[in-house]
N, C-alpha and C positions, 0 to 999 in steps of 0.2 A: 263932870266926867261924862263922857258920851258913851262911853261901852258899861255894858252894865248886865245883870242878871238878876233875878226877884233873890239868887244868896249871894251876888257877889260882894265882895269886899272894898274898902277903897282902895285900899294898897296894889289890889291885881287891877283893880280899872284902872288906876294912876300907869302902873307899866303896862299896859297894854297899851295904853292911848300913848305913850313914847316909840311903841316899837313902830320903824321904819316901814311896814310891811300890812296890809290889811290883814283882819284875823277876824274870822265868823266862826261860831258855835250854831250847829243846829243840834235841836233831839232827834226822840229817836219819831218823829212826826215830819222831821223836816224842817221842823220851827224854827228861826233863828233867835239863840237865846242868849249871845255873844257880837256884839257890832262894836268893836273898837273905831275909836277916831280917825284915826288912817281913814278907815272905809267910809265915814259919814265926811270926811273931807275931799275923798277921790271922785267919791259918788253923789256930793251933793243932797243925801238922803240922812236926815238925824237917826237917833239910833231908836229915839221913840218910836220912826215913823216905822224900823225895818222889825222891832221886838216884838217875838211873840207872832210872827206870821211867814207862814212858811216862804221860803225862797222865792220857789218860781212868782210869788205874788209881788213880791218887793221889786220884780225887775219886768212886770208882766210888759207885755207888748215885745221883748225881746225873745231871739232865740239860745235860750237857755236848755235846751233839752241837756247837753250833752253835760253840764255842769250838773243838771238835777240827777241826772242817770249816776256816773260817778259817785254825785252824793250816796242813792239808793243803795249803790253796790259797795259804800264802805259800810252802811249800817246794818246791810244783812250782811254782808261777806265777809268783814273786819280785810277788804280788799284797799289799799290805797290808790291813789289816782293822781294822774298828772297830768295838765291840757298846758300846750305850750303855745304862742302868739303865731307860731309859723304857722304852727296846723290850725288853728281854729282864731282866727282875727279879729275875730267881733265878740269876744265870753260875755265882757261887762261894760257896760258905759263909764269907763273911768277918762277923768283928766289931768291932767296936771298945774299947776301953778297957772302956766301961761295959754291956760284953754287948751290947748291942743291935746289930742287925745294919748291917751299912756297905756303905751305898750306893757304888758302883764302877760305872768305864769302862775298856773291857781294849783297849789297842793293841797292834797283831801287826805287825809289820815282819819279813821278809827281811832274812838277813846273811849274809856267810862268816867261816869262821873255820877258821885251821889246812887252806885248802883245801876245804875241807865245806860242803856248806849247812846250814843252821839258820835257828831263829825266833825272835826276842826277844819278849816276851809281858810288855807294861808295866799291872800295875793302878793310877788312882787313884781315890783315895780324892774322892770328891765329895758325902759327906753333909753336909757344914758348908756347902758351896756349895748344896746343894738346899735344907737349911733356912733360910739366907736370901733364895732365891729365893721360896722359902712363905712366908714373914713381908712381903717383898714385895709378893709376890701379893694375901695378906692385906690389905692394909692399902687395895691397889688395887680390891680386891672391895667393900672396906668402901666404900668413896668411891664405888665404881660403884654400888654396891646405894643408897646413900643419893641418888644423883642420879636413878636408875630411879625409886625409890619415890617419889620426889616428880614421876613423870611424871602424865599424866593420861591416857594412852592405855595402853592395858593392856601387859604385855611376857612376852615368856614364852620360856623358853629351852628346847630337847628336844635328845636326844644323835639321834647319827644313826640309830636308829631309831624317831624321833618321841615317845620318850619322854619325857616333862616330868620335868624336872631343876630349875626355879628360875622362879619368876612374879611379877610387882612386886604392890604393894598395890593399883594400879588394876585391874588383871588378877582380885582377889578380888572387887575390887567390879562388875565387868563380868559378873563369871559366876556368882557369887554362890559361889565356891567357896573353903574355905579351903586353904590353902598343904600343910596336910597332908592334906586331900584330894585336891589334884589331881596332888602330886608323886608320880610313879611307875606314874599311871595315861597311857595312849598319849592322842595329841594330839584324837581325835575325841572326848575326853570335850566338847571347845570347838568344834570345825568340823562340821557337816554333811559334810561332802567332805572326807575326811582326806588324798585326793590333791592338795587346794589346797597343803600344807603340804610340802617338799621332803624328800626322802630326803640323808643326807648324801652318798650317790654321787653324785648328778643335776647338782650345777654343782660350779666350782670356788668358794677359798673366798673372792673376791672379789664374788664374782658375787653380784648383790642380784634378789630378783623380787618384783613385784606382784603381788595377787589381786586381785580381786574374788569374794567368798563369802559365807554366811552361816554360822551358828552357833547354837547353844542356850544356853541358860543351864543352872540345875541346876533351876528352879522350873518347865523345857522351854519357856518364853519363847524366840518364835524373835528372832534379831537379825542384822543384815550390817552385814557387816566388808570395810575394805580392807587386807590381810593384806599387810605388806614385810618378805621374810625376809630373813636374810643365812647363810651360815656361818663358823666360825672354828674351829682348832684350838689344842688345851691337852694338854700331856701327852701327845701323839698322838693322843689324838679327837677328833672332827670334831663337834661343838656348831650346831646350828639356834637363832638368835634372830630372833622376828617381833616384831614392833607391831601390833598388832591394834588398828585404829581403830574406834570403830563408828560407822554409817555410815546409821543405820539412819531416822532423818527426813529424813538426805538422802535416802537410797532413796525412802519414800513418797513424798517432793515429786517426785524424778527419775520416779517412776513417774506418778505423775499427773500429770503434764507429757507426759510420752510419751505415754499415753491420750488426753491434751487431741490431741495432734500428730495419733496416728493415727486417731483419729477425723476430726480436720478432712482428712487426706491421706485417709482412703474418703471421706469427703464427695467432697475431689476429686476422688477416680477414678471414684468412681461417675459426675460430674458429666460428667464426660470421655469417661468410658467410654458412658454416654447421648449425648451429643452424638454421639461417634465410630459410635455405632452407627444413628445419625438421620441421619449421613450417609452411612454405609456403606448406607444401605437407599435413602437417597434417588439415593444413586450407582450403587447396582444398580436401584433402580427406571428412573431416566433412560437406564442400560443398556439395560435390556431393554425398552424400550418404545421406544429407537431401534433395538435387533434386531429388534422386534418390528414397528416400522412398514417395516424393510425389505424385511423375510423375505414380509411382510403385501403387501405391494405387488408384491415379486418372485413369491409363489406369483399374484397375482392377472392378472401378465401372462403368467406359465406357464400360468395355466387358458385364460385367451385362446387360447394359442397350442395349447394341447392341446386345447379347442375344435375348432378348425379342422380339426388333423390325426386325429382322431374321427371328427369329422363325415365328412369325407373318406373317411379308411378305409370306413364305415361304406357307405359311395354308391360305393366301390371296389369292395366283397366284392359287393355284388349285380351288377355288370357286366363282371366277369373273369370269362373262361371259366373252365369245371369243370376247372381243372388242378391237379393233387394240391400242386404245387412252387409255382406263386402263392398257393394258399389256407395253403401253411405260411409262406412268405412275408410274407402280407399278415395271421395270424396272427401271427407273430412282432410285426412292426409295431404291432400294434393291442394286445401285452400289453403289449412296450415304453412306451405312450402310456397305459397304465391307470395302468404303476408311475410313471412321471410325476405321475399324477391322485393315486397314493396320496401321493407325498413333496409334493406343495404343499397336499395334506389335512392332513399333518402341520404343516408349515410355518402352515399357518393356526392349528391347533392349539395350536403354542406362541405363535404372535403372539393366541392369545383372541380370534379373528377368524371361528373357524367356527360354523355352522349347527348350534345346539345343537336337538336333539328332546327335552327333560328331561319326565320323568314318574315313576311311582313303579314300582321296579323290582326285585321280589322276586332279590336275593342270591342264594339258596340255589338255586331255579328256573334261573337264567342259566348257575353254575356247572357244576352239573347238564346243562344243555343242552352245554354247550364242553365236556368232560370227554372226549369223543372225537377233537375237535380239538385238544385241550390231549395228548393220548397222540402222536398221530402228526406234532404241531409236533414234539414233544421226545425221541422216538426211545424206544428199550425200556432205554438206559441209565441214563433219570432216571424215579425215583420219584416220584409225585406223591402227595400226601396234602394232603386237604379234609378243612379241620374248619370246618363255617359250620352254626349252629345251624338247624333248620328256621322255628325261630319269631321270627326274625329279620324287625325291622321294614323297610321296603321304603325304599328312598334317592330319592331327587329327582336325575336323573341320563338324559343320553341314553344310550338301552340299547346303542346301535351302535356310540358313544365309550367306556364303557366295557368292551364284549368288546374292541376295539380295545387299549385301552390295560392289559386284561389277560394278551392274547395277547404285545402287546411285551413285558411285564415277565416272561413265561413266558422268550421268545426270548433277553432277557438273561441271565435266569439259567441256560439251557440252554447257552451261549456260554461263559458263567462254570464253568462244568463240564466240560469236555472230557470229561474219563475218567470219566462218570459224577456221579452224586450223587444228593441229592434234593433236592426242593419243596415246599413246604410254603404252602397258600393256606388261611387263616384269616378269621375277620368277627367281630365282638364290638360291643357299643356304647361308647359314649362320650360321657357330659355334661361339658362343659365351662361353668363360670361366664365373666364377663367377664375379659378380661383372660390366656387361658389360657396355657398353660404350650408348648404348641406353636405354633410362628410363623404367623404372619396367618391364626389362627385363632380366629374371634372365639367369645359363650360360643353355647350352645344344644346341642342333641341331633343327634350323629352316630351313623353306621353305620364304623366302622373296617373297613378289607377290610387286611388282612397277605401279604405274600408272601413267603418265607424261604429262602434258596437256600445250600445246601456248599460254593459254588464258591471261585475263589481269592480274593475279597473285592478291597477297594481300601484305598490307604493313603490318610492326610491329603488327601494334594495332588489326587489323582485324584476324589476322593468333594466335597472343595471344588467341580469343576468337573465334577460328574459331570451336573450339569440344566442348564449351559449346550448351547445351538444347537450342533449340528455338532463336536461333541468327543466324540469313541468310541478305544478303547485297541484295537480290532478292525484288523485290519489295510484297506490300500487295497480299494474294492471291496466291503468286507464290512462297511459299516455308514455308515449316513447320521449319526448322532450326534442323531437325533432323537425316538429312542425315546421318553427319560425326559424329555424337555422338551413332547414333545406328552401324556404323562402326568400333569406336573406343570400344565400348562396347561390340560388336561379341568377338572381339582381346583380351580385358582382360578375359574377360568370357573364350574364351579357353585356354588362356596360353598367348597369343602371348602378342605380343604391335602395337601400330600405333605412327608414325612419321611425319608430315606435315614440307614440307619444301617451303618455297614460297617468293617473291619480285614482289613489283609493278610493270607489263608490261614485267614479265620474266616465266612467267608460275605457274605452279603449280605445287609440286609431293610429292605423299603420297606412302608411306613405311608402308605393312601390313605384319609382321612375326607372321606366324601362327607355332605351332610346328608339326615335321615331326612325322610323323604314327611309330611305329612299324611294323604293318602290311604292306602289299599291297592291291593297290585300287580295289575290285571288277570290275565289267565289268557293273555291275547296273546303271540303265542309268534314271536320274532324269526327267524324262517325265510325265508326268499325266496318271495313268493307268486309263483303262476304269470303271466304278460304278460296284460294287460289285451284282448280283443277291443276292437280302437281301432274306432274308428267310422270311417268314410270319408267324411264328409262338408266337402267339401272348402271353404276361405275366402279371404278376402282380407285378406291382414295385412299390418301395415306394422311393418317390421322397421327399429331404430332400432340401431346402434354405429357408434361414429367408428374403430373399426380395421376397413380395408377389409376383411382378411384374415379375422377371423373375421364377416365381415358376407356374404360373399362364402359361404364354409361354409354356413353357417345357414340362408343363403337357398333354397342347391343341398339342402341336406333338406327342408326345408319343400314346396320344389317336386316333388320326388321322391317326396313324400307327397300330389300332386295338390292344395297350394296356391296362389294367386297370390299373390307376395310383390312388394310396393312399398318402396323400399330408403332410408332419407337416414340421412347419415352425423353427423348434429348433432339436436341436442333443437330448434333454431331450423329446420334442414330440417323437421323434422317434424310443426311446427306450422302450417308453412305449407300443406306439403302437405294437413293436415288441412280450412284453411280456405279451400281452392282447391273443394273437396266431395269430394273422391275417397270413393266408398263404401268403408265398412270394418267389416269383423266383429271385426277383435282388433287390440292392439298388442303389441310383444316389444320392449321398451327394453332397454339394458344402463346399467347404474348409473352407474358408474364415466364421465364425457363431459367433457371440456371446456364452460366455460360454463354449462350445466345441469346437474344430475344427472338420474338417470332417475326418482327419486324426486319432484323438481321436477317435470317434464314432467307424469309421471303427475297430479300436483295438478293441473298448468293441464287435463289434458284430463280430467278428472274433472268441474272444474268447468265447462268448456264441452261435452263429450259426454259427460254423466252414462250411464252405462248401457253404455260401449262398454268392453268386457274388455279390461285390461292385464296382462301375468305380467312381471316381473321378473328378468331375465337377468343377473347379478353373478358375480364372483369371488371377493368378499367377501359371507361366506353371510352377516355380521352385521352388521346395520344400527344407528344410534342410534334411540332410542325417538323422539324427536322428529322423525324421518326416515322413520318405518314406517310407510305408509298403509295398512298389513295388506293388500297383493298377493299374489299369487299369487305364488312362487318359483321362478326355474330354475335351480340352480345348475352352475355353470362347473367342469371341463368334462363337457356334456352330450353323450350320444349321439343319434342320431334316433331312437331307441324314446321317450326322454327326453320328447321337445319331441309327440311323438304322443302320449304319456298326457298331460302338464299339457293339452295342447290338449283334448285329448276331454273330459279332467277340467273344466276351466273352462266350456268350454259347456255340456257336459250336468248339473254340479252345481246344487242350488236356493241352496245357500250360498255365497254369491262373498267373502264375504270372510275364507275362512281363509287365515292367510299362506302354508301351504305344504304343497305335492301331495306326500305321500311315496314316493318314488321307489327302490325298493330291487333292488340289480342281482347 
């Protein structure tokens, strides 16, 4: 009997040594104290040779760890174990009959015995059971590979590292590759994108997925595929099989199809997006030209009333005593009433309603002249730097609106600076064709003026509404909001356009194209000339407004200048009085009347007292062309130095009919 133990019996060694299956006993040392016949016949080892020493020694020089470990873990753990030929190929040196080696699975079970723990450690034999599973398989392969091969979509099977393992015949002819070519080379020899194609980690092996991809052939013919893999395991590895359709006139047609689409969806957007911006402009147009007839209307009743309280001051200062505290007083008052005159200047300004003086205006000359005023607007912590060429063509442009609307855009960007920075005022030209590239600006020859400023810039939403009326980020008090509106409103008013370009904490810079002169810039130089010696000779004029208030003013200077003034508050009062005979040396209408305008009137008494001087009293410096009898101009609000130069100016001139006496204070 081969199997044995120091108590076994004959009758268990007898069955043991019949049973079909190796059977080992270790204790609890590991010791094999159980070697039936099976095992001394598989293993070529008698049972004397294996008893009584532990495992790993009976089999040394092999890699037994994973059989001893198991062992270990059923005699402390009372854990059972199971190592099967798939997973672990080489356990024991077993053969069979005909030498060749015998595929085996080793069961370990926990037991006692005699008190003791111990391991039972059961081998079978399952190579006749794997070889009919192979002949199975076989025969299942064969049937599958015959069904594959008669697919029409190409099929291709990789282990889980994308290796190609197996490819149907449609697959050769897709790729032009034959089978021993492409077996063994990775999957990207077929995909463009070998990441279309799954790793055997990435899903489980139910799990099916879609591509969409392309691919090469071997001739480098590109082609697209819709790629459906799956995975499956055999033998314990994990097997990728896809179907690789191709796809590839659908593509073309799906692609010019979509071309077809997106082109008609820009058609539409474009369509749309024109529309939307035809009415975005026509919706900011009706905006701003109901801001504009406001603002237009409202500066025009401020100049009335600022009128008045001028005038006033004006006939106050000369009849208060010499008292140091009334003359700061009635200073104060009278600057107060200027910066009134400045903000409904502005107000005009954006509404495109004021008294432009355009002529041609050497750049470089102008900057040049402010350069002193532009230092001590902006304090010694902003740098200023000009670069404006000298030979720089001269622009079409009133010289007194643009220092105006250079000085504000200094004052922004000095605002925009706190802690310093710099300035930067630049000029360059600029042709533009029809149709340019910069808004409502049409083609022709500009002069560019640049201003460029460090400060903290603005974002989107602020820079969106940075040229509307009366919106400044300035706190209460510290800014009318009409800087860049009465800037951008100089620029339409004479041709050009304005450009604001800006980002939070990157600056500022505004682009003002004015259009270049025909002409060359005189040598006249925008200084304040000294007060005119007024004549004193004193008239009778008849003084035309329907607001008592500034009629009433007007009247008290005039008179104060040693004239007699005859007063009606309608364009129809004043026609009568005209044809009542009252003698008369001049007329002072105001435009703006109920019933008539003053432009009206002026017509009728032109045509019935040809020869009798009219000047024009308005708060709207701009008149329609069809409106402008080329009068004399005074505009609102005036001082009494004002109304004593147009006066002296209109009489003692030989030319009566320039529109307008320049008045500069």
């Amino acid at each position: 009997m081969n199997s044995s133990t120091p108590d076994s019996s004959p009758a268990l060694g007898g069955v043991l040594d019949v049973i079909d299956a190796g059977v080992i006993v270790v204790d609890s040392a590991r010791r094999i104290v159980v070697w039936n016949g099976w095992m001394a016949q598989k293993s070529g080892i008698e049972a004397k040779a294996a008893l009584r020493r532990p495992i790993e020694e009976v089999f040394s020089g092999l890699r037994t760890d994973r059989l001893v470990q198991a062992v270990s873990d059923a005699l402390a753990f009372d854990n059972s174990g199971f190592l099967s030929h798939t997973l672990h190929p080489s356990l024991l040196p077993l053969r069979g009959s005909n030498g060749k080696p015998l595929l085996h699975n080793i069961r370990i079970r926990p037991m006692a015995g005699n008190g003791q723990s111990c391991c039972l450690v059961q081998i079978d034999d399952v190579t006749e059971t794997v070889r009919r599973q192979g002949v199975l398989r076989d025969r299942q392969n064969a049937r599958y590979r015959a069904v594959v091969d008669s697919a029409l979509d190409a099929i291709v099977t990789t282990d889980q590292s994308g290796v190609i393992q197996w490819m149907n015949n449609a697959a050769q002819r897709q790729f032009l590759y034959d089978a021993d070519e492409a077996v063994g080379q990775p999957i990207d020899l077929f995909l463009a994108n070998p990441a279309d194609w799954p790793s055997g980690q990435e899903q489980d092996d139910a799990a099916r997925r879609i591509t969409e991809t392309s691919g090469h052939r071997k001739d480098g013919s590109v082609l697209h595929m819709e790629v459906t893999t799956s995975q499956w395991r055999s033998d314990g590895r994990v097997f990728v099989t896809g179907i690789l359709r191709d796809t590839t006139e659908r593509q073309i047609a799906a692609e010019a199809l979509k071309r077809l689409n997106e082109e008609l969806e820009q058609k539409v957007e474009e369509r749309t997006r024109e529309r939307e911006d035809v009415l975005a402009k026509l919706f900011n147009a009706q905006k701003m030209e109901s801001i504009g007839q406001l603002t237009g209307g409202l500066a025009h009743d401020f100049n009335n009333l600022l009128a008045a309280i001028l005038g006033n001051l004006d006939l106050l200062r000369k009849r208060l005593p010499d008292d140091a505290k009334f003359r700061r007083l009635l200073d104060g008052a009278i600057h107060g009433a200027e910066r009134g005159a400045s903000l409904t200047s502005r107000l005009l300004a954006f509404a495109r309603r004021q008294e432009l003086k355009p002529k041609a205006v050497d750049v470089a000359a102008l900057m040049s002249g402010m350069t002193e005023l532009l230092e001590r607007s902006l304090g010694p912590s902003i740098q200023i730097e000009t670069h404006i060429p000298v030979d720089l063509p001269a622009v079409h442009v009133d010289i007194n609106q643009l220092e105006l609307a250079l000085l504000n855009l200094a004052v922004n960007a000095r605002d925009a600076m706190p802690f310093g920075g710099s300035l930067s005022i630049s000029a360059a030209c600029d042709t533009f064709a029809d149709g340019a590239t910069v808004p409502d600006l049409g083609g022709g020859d500009y002069v560019r003026i640049t201003v460029a400023d460090t400060g903290v810039g603005m974002d989107e939403t602020i820079l969106a509404k940075a040229r509307e009326p009366f919106f400044t980020t300035k706190g209460p008090g510290k800014g009318t909001g009409l800087g860049l509106s009465m800037v951008h409103g100089l620029a339409v008013q004479s041709g050009g356009a304005l450009r604001l370009s800006s980002k939070a904490g990157q600056g500022t810079r505004v682009d003002l194209w004015l259009p270049r002169s025909p002409h060359e810039a005189t040598s006249e130089s925008n200084v304040v000339q000294p007060s005119l010696k007024l004549a004193r000779r004193h008239r009778r004029i008849l003084l035309v407004d329907d607001d008592a208030l500034v009629r009433m003013g007007t009247a008290d200077m005039l008179e104060d200048l040693g004239h007699e003034v005859v007063e009606a508050g309608s364009a129809a009062e004043a026609l009568t009085l005209l044809q009542s005979g009252v003698g008369l040396d001049m007329v002072i209408t105001d435009q703006a009347m109920p019933g008539m305008r003053g432009t009206e009137l002026a017509a009728q008494i032109g045509r019935k007292y040809p020869g009798l001087p009219i000047i024009l009293a308005t708060g709207y410096a701009e008149l329609p062309n069809e409106e402008d009898p080329g009068l004399p101009r005074l505009s609102k609000p005036f001082r009494q130095e004002d109304i004593a130069k147009i006066i002296d100016g209109v009489m003692q001139r030989d030319d009566a009919g320039a529109k307008v006496i320049a008045l500069r204070r």
